[in-house]
N, C-alpha and C positions, 0 to 999 in steps of 0.2 A: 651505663656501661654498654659499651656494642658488643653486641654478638660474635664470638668467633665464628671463621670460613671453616666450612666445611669442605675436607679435601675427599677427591674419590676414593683411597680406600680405609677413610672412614668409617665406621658404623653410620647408618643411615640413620637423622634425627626425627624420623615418625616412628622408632621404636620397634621395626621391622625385623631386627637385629643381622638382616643382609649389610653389605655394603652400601655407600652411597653411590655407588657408579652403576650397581646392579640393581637401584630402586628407585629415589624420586629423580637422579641425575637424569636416565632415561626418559620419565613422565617428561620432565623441561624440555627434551632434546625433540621430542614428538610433538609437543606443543608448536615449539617454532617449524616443523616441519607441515605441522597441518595452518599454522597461517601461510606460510610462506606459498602452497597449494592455494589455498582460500584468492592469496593475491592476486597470484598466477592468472586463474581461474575466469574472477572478475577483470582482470586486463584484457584477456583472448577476447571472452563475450563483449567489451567496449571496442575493440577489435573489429571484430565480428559487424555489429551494427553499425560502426561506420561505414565499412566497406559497401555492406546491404546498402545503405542509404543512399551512397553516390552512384552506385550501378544499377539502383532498379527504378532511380528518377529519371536517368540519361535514357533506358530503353522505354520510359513507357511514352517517349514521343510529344508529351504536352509541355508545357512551360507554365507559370506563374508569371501574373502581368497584373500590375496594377492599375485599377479604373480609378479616376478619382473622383467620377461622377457618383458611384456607389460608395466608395471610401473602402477598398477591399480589394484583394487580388482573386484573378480570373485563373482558370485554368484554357488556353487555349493549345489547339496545333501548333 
């Protein structure tokens, strides 16, 4: 047998005897609010580091070259 929906106002089904809109609805709504941050967060810093990575190879002047006599790339001017 399924479960009935619990509608917001409800009595909340952890026994609280608040509402359900003024008890775990909230916990749910905070949930997604803190992944949704979490997301956010980790995109900037991927962000972040790519940016870093193309603009501090371009000014430090050297290049990557590969030697094949050694099997490995050089840093040269």
């Amino acid at each position: 047998m399924a479960a009935a929906k619990v509608g917001r106002n409800d009595p909340c089904f952890c026994g609280s005897g608040r509402k359900y809109k003024q008890c775990c609805a909230r916990n749910e709504e905070q949930m997604s609010r803190v992944s949704l941050l979490a997301i956010v967060g980790v995109t900037v810093a991927m962000v972040a580091v790519l940016v870093y990575s193309f603009t501090s190879e371009r000014g430090s002047g050297t290049r990557q070259v590969w030697d094949p006599v050694h099997g490995h790339y050089h840093s040269v001017p």
